[in-house]
C-alpha positions as CSV (number, residue, x, y, z in Angstrom):
1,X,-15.5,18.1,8.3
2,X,-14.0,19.7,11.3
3,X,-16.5,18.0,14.0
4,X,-16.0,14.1,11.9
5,X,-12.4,14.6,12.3
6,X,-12.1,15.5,16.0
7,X,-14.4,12.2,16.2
8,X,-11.3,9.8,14.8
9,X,-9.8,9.5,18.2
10,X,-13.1,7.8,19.3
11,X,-14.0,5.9,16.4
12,X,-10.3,4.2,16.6
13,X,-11.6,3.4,20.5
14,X,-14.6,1.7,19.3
15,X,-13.6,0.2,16.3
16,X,-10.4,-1.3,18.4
17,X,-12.9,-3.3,21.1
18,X,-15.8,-4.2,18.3
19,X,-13.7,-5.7,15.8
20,X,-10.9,-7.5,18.5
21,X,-12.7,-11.2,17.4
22,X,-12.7,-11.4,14.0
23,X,-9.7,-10.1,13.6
24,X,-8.1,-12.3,15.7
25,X,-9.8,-15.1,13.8
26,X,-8.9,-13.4,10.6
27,X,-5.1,-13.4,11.4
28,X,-5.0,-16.8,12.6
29,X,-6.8,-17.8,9.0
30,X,-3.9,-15.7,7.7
31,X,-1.2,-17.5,9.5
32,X,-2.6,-20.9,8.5
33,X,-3.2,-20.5,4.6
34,X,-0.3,-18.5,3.9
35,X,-2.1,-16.3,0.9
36,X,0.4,-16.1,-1.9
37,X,-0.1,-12.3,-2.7
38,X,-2.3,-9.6,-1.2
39,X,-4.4,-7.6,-3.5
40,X,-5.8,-4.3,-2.2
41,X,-9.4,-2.7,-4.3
42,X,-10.2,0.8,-3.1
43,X,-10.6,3.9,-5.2
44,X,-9.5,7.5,-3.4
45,X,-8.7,7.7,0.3
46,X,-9.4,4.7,0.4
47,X,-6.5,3.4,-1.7
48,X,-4.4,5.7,-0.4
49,X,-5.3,3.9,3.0
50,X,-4.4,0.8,0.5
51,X,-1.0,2.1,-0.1
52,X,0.0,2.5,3.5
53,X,-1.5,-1.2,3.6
54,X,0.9,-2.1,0.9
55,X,4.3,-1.0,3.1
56,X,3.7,-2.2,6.4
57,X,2.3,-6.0,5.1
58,X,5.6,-5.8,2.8
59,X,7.9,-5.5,5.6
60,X,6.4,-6.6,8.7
61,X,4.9,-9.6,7.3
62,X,6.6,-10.5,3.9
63,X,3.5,-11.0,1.6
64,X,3.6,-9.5,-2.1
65,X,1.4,-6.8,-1.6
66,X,-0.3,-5.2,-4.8
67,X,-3.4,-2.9,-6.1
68,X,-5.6,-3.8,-8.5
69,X,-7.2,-2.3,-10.9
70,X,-10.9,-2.3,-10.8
71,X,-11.0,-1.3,-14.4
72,X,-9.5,-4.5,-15.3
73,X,-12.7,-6.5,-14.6
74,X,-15.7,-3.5,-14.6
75,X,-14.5,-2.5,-17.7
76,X,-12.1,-4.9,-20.2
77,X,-14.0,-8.3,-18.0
78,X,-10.3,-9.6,-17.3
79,X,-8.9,-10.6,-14.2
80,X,-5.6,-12.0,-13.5
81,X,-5.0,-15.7,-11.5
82,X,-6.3,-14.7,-7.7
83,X,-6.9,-18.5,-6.5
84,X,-4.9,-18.6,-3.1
85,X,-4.7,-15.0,-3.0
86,X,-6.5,-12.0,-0.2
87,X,-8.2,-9.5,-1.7
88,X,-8.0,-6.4,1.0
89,X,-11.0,-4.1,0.0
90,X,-11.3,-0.5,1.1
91,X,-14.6,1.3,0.9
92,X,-16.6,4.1,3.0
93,X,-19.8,3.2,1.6
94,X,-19.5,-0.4,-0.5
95,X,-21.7,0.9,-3.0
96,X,-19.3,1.3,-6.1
97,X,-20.2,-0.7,-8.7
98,X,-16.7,-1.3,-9.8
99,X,-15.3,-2.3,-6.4
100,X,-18.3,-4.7,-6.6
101,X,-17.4,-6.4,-9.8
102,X,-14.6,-6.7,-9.3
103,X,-14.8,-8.3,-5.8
104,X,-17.2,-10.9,-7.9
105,X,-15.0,-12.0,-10.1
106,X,-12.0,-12.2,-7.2
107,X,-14.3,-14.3,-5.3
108,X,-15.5,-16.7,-8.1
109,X,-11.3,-17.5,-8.5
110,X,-11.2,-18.5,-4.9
111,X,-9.6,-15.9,-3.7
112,X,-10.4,-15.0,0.1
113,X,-11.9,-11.6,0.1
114,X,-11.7,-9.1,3.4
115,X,-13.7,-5.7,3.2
116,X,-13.0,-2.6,5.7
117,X,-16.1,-1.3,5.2
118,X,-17.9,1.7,7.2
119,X,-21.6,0.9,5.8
120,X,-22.1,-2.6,7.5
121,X,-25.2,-2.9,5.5
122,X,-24.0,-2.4,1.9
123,X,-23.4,-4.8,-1.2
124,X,-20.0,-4.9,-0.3
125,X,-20.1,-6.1,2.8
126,X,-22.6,-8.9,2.1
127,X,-20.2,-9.9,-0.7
128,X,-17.4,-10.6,1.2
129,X,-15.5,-13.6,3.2
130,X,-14.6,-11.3,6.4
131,X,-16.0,-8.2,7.3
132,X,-13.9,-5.3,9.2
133,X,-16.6,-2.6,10.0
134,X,-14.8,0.8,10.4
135,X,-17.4,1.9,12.9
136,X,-16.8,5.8,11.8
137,X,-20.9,6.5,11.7
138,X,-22.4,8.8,9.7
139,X,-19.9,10.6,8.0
140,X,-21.7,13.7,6.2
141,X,-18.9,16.1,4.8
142,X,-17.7,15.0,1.5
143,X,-14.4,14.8,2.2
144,X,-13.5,11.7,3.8
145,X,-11.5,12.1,7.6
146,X,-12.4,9.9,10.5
147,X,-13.0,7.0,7.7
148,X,-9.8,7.3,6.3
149,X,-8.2,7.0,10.2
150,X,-10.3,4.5,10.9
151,X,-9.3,2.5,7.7
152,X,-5.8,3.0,8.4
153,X,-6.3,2.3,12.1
154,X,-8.5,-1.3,11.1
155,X,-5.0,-2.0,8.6
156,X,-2.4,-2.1,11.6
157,X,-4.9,-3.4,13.8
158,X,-5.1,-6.6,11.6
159,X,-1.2,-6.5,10.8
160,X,-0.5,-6.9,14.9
161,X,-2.2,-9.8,15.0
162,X,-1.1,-11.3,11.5
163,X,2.6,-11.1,12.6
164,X,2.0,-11.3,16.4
165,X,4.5,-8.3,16.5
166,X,4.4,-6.8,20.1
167,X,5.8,-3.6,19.2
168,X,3.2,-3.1,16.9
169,X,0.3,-3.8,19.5
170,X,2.2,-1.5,22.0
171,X,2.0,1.4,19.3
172,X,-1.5,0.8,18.6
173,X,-2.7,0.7,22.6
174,X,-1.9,4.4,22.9
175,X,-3.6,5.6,19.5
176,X,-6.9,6.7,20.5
177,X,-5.2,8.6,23.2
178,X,-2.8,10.5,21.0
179,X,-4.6,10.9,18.0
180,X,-6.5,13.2,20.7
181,X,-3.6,15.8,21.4
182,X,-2.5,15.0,17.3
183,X,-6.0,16.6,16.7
184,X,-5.3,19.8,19.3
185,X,-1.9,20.7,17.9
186,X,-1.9,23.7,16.7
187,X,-0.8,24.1,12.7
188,X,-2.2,27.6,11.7
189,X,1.3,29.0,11.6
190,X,1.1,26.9,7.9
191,X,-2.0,29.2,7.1
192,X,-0.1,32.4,5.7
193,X,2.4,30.1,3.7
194,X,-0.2,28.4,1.8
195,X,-3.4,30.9,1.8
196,X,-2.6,32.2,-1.9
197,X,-0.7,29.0,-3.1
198,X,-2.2,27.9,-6.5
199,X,-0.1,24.8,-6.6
200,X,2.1,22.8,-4.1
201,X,3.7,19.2,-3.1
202,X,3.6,17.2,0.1
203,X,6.2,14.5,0.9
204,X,6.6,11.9,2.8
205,X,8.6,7.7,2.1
206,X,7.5,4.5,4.0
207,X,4.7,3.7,4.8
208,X,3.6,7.7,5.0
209,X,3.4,7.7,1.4
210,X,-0.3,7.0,1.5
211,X,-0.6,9.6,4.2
212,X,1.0,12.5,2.1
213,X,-1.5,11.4,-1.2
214,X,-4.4,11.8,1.0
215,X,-3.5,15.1,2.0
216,X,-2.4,16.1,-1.4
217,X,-6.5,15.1,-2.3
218,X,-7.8,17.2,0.4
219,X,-6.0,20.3,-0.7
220,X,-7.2,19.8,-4.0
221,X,-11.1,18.8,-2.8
222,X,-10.8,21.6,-0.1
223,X,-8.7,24.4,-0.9
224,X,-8.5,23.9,-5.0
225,X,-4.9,23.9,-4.4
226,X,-3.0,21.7,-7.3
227,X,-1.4,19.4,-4.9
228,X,0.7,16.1,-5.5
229,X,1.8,13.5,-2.8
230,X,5.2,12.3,-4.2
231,X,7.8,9.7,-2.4
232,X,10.9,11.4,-1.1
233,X,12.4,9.2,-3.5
234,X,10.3,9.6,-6.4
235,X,10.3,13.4,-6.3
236,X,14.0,14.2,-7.4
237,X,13.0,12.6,-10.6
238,X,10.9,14.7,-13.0
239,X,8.5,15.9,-10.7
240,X,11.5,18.5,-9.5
241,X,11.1,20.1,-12.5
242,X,8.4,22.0,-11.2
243,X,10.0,23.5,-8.6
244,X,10.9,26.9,-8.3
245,X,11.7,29.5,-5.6
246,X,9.2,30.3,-3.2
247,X,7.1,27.2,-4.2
248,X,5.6,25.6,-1.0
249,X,6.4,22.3,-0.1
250,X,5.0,19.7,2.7
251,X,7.2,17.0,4.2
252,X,6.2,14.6,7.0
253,X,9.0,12.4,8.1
254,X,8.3,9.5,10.7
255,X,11.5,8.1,12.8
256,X,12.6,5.3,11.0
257,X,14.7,3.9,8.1
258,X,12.7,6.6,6.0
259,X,14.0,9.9,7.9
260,X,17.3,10.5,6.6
261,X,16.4,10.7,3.0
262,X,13.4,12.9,3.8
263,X,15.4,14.9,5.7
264,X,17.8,15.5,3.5
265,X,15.4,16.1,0.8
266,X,13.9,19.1,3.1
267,X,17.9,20.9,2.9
268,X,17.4,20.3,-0.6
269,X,14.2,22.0,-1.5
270,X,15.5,24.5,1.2
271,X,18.8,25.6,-1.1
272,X,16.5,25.8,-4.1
273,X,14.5,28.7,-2.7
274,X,11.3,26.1,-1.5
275,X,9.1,27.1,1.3
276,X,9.6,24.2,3.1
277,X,6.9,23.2,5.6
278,X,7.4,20.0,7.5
279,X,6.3,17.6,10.6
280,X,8.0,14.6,12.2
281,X,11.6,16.1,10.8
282,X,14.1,17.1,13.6
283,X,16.2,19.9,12.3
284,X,14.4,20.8,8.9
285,X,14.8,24.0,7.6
286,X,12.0,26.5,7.0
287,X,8.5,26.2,9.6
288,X,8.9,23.1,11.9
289,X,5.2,22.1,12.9
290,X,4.6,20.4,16.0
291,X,3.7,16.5,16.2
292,X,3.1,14.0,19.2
293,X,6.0,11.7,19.9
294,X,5.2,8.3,18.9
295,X,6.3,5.0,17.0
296,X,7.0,5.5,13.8
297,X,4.2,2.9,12.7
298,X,1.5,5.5,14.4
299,X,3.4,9.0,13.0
300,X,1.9,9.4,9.8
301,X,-1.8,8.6,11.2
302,X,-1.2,11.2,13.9
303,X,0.1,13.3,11.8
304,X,-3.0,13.0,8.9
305,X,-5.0,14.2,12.0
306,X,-3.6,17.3,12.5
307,X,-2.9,18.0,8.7
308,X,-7.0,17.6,8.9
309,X,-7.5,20.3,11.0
310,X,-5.2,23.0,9.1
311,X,-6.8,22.0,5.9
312,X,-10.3,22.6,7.2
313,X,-8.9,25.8,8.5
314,X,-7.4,26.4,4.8
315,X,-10.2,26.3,3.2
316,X,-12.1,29.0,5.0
317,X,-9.7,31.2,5.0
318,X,-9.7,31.0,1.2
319,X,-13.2,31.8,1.8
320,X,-14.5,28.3,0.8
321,X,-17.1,25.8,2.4
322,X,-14.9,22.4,3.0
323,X,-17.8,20.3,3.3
324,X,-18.9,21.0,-0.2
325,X,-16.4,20.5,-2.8
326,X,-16.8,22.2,-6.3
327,X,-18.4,18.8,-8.9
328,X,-17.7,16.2,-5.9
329,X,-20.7,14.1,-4.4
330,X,-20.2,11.8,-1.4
331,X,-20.6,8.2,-2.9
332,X,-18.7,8.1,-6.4
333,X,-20.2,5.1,-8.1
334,X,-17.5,4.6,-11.0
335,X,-18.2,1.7,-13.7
C-alpha cells in the first residue's frame, strides 16, 4: 500500500500525456450533444471518486449529475430512461458483474457510455463508447490508493476540457508535482490521537465529500476503526448524536465557498469536548496538519495523499498488515 501510493504522483504524469486525445475528443463530443443528465456506476472508491465527479460537473459545467444503482438492473432487471444520457463508469478492474450489466442495459437505451478503467483489457472496457485508462499498473495491496488518484485525477482532467475552464487546466498542470511533497508531509503527529480509537468521523463539503468517504473506508479496511465520512452539512443532523467528549474527529477543508461552514463546524466539535484533527482549515482548533498550498479544485486530492500515508502508518502501529484486510479480496464481483 505504502509503495502504490508514493506512485500516484507518477501515474497522474502518465495518465495526463496518454489520455490528452481522447479526452479532448471526448469533451468536444460532450460540447456538441449536450447529454441531458450524467449518470455515474462505480461501487467503493470508486464511487466515492463518483461523488467528487458529481460536484465539480454540477457546478463547473451545469449537467444533472446522478449515481445509479447497479442493483436496479443486476438485480430487479429495471432501468430508468438513459437515451441521451452519459453514463460515467468507475472501475479498478472492470470485472464486476454488476457494473457490467448494468452498463449493458445503459448502452442498449442509447445512452453514451465512458469507463475510467485501470485494466485496459477487461469486459468493461470492451463494453464501452470511450475508454479513459487510469494507467495506475499493477496495483497489488487491497486497498485501493494510486487508482483512486488516478480516477479522481482522469475526472478533472475531462472536466477542463468539457468546460474549456483555464483555471481548471492551470490547477491540474502542477498536480503531479505537488501530489509529490502532499505524499512527504509529514502526519504522524495524528498517530497518538487515533492509535486506540474504536470509532471516529472525517469531514469534509464540496467536492471533498468523496475524499473524506474514501478515507472513512480506509480506516475501516485498514485500521478496523468504525469510521463515517459525513458532509459538514449533513453531520449536525443525527449523526451528532454520537458525539461525545474526547471522540476524534477529521475535517479537511479546501479554500472555497465550502470553508466557512467547515470551519465553523471544527469550533463546534471543539466546544463539545471533540478531538478535532484537521487539514486545509486556517485557524481550527485542536492538531492543525500540514497541507500543500493549492487550488481548491486539487486540495482534497492532495490532501487523500497524505491521509494515505498516515493510514498506512495507522495500521501498523495497531499492529495490523494494511495490505491484507480481515474478509476483503481485491476484485469484489457483486451480482
Amino acid at each position: 500500500m505504502f509503495r502504490e501510493a508514493e506512485e500516484a504522483s507518477d501515474v497522474v504524469r502518465e495518465q495526463r500525456l496518454r489520455n490528452a486525445d481522447t479526452i479532448k475528443a471526448l469533451a468536444e463530443r460532450l460540447r456538441t450533444t449536450k447529454p441531458r443528465a450524467v449518470v455515474t456506476l462505480a461501487r467503493g472508491s470508486s464511487d466515492h471518486a463518483a461523488t467528487f465527479a458529481r460536484y465539480l460537473i454540477e457546478t463547473r459545467a451545469g449537467i444533472l449529475t446522478s449515481s445509479a444503482s447497479p442493483s436496479v438492473g443486476s438485480i430487479y432487471d429495471a432501468m430508468p430512461d438513459l437515451k441521451g444520457a452519459m453514463i460515467l463508469i468507475i472501475s479498478q478492474s472492470g470485472r464486476s458483474p454488476d457494473l457490467l450489466a448494468a452498463a449493458r442495459q445503459a448502452s442498449a437505451q442509447g445512452a453514451l457510455l465512458v469507463a475510467m478503467v485501470n485494466d485496459e483489457d477487461s469486459p468493461l472496457a470492451a463494453l464501452v463508447d470511450v475508454v479513459i485508462p487510469l494507467c495506475a499498473g499493477p496495483e497489488r495491496s487491497v486497498a485501493a490508493t494510486k487508482s483512486f488518484i488516478a480516477s479522481l485525477a482522469a475526472i478533472l482532467d475531462l472536466l477542463a476540457a468539457w468546460t474549456s475552464e483555464p483555471a481548471i487546466e492551470a490547477a491540474l498542470s502542477d498536480l503531479p508535482v505537488k501530489l509529490a511533497k502532499a505524499w512527504s508531509l509529514d502526519w504522524t503527529a495524528a498517530l497518538p490521537e487515533l492509535g486506540a480509537a474504536t470509532s471516529m468521523y472525517v469531514v469534509g463539503r464540496g467536492h471533498a465529500l468523496g475524499v473524506v468517504q474514501e478515507a472513512a473506508l480506509k480506516l475501516k479496511e485498514t485500521c478496523f476503526i468504525q469510521a463515517e465520512g459525513f458532509s459538514a452539512a449533513e453531520v449536525r443532523h443525527g449523526p451528532m448524536a454520537v458525539v461525545r467528549e474526547g471522540f476524534p474527529v477529521l475535517l479537511l477543508g479546501q479554500d472555497d465557498e465550502s470553508l466557512d461552514s467547515v470551519a465553523a463546524l471544527a469550533t463546534e466539535f471543539a466546544g463539545r469536548g471533540v478531538r478535532v484533527i484537521s487539514a486545509g482549515i486556517p485557524g481550527a482548533p485542536g492538531m492543525t496538519l500540514p497541507v500543500v498550498s493549492a487550488d481548491p479544485l486539487i486540495a482534497p486530492v492532495l490532501q487523500i495523499a497524505s491521509f494515505y500515508r498516515l493510514v498506512n502508518m495507522l495500521a501498523l502501529a495497531r499492529g495490523l498488515d494494511p495490505d491484507r484486510p480481515l474478509h476483503l479480496t481485491k476484485v469484489t464481483e457483486t451480482l
